[in-house]
C-alpha positions in Angstrom: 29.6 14.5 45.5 26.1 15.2 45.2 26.1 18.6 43.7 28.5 16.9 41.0 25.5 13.6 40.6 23.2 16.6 39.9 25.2 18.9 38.2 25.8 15.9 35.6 22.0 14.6 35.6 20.8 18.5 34.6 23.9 18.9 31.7 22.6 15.2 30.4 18.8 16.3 30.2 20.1 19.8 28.9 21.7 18.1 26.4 19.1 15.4 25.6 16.3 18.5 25.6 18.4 20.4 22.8 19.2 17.2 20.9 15.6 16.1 21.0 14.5 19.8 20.0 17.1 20.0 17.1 15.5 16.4 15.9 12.1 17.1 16.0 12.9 20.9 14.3 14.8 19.0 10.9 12.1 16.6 10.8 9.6 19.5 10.9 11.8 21.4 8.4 12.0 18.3 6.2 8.6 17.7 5.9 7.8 21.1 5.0 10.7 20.7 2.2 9.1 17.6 1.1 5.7 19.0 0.8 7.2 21.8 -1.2 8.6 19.5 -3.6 5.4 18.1 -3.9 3.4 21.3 -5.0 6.0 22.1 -7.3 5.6 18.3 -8.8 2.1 18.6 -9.1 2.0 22.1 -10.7 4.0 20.4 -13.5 2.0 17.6 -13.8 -0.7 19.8 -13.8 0.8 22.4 -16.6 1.6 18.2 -18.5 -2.5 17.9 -18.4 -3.5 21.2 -19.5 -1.3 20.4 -22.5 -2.6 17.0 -22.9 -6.0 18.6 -23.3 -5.6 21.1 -25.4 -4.0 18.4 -27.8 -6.8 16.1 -27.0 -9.8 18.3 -27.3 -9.8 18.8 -31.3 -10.6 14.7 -31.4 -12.6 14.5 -28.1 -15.3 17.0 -26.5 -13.9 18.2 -23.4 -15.9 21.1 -21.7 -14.9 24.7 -20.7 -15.4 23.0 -17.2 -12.3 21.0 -17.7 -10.4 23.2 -18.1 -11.6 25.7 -15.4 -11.0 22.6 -13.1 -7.3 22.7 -14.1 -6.7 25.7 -13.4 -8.3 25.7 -10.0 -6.1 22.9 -9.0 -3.0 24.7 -9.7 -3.6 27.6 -8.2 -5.4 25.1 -5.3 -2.0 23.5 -4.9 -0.1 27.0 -3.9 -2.6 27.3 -1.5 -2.2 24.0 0.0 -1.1 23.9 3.7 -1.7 20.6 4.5 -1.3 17.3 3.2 -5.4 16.7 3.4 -5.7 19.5 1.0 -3.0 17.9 -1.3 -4.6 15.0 -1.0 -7.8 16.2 -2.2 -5.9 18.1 -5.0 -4.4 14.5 -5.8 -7.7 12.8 -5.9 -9.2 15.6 -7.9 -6.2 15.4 -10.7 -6.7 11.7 -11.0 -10.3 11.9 -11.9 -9.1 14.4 -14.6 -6.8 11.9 -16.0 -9.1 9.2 -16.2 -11.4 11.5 -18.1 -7.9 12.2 -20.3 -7.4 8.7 -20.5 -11.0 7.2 -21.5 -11.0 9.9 -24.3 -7.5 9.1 -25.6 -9.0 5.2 -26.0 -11.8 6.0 -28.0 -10.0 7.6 -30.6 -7.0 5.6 -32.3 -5.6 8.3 -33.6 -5.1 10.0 -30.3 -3.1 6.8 -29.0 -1.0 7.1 -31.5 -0.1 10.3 -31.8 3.6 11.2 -31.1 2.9 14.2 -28.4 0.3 12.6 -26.8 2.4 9.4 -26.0 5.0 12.1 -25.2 2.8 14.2 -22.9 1.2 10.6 -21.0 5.0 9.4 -20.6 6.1 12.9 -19.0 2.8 12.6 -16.5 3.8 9.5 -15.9 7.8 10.5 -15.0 6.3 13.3 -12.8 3.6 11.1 -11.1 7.0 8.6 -10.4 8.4 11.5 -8.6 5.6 12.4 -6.7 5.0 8.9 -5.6 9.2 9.5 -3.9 8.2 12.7 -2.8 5.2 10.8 -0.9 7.2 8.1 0.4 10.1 10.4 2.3 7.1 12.8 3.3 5.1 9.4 4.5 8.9 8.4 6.3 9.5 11.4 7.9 6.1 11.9 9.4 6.5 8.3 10.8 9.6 9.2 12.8 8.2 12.6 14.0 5.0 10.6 15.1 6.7 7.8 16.6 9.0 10.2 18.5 6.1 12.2 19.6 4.6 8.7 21.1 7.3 7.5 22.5 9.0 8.5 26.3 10.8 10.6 26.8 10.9 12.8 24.1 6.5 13.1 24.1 8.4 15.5 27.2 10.1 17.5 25.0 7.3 17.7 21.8 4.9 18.6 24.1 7.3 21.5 26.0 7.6 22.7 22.5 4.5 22.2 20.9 5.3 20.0 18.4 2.6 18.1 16.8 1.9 15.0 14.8 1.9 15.1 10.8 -0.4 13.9 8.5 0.2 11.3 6.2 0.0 11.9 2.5 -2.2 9.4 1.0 -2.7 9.7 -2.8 -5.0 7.9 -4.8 -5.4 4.7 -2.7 -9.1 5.5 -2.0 -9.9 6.2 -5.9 -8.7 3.0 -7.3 -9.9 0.7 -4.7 -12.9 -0.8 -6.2 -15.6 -3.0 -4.2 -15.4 -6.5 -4.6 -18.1 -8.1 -5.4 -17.4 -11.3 -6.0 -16.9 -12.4 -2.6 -19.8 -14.0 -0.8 -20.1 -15.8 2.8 -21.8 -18.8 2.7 -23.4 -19.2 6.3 
């Protein structure tokens, strides 16, 4: 009777060990898929600037340096191994666009102009789909994290090495502003 009480406590954790493992391996697998999808999203959106400037740049001065700095960011994004370097890719491509988007102001023809509005609108689709991207990557590194915290699968990620992912965070940090207008009065 004992042998069978053990026999059925070791084919439990067997089982629970491999469905734990096989979790914790799609999660992993997912993510990476995820942060695939993202590099490929921001190459296009990328490839959607470098256009955008070249049809800007006749109207507004935009230096050789701009340019160079595209094309570090897309070759900086198949590099990318980890979502802090994305990040930093992210941050990087939004200060572009607001260069893009303060020169495209100051000239009314430019925010008029057909492929232009064309050019922001297909950023704009592909920043959309990054901001999905982000949200499943985000989701899925939540369960992995929360599954490596919590007992007893923390058992089984750390008999398997598996570690906790990094959240993507895009652009909160660049358009948070200070306020200001706040004051204690003590």
């Amino acid at each position: 009777m004992i042998r069978v009480v053990i026999i059925l406590l070791l084919v439990v954790i067997i089982l629970y060990t491999i469905s734990t493992y096989n979790r914790f391996q799609s999660l992993k697998n997912g993510a990476e898929a995820t942060l695939g999808q993202i590099k490929v999203a921001l190459k296009k959106r990328l490839d959607m600037i470098s256009q955008l400037v070249n049809t800007v740049k006749s109207h507004a001065k935009f230096e050789k340096e701009t340019f160079e700095k595209v094309a570090a960011l897309r070759s900086g994004v198949a590099r990318a191994e980890t979502p802090e370097e994305l990040s930093e890719i992210e941050r990087e491509t939004r200060r572009i666009m607001g260069a893009i988007n303060v020169a495209v102001e100051s000239y009314p023809e430019l925010k008029t102009s057909t492929i232009v509005l064309e050019l922001t609108q297909a950023i704009q689709d592909i920043e959309n789909e990054i901001a999905r991207h982000r949200y499943t990557y985000n989701n899925i590194a939540q369960e992995m994290n929360t599954k490596i915290d919590m007992f007893p699968s923390n058992l089984v990620a750390s008999m398997f090495g598996f570690r906790k992912l990094s959240y993507l965070e895009f652009g909160e940090e660049i358009n948070k502003t200070p306020d200001t207008t706040w004051q204690c009065d003590d």
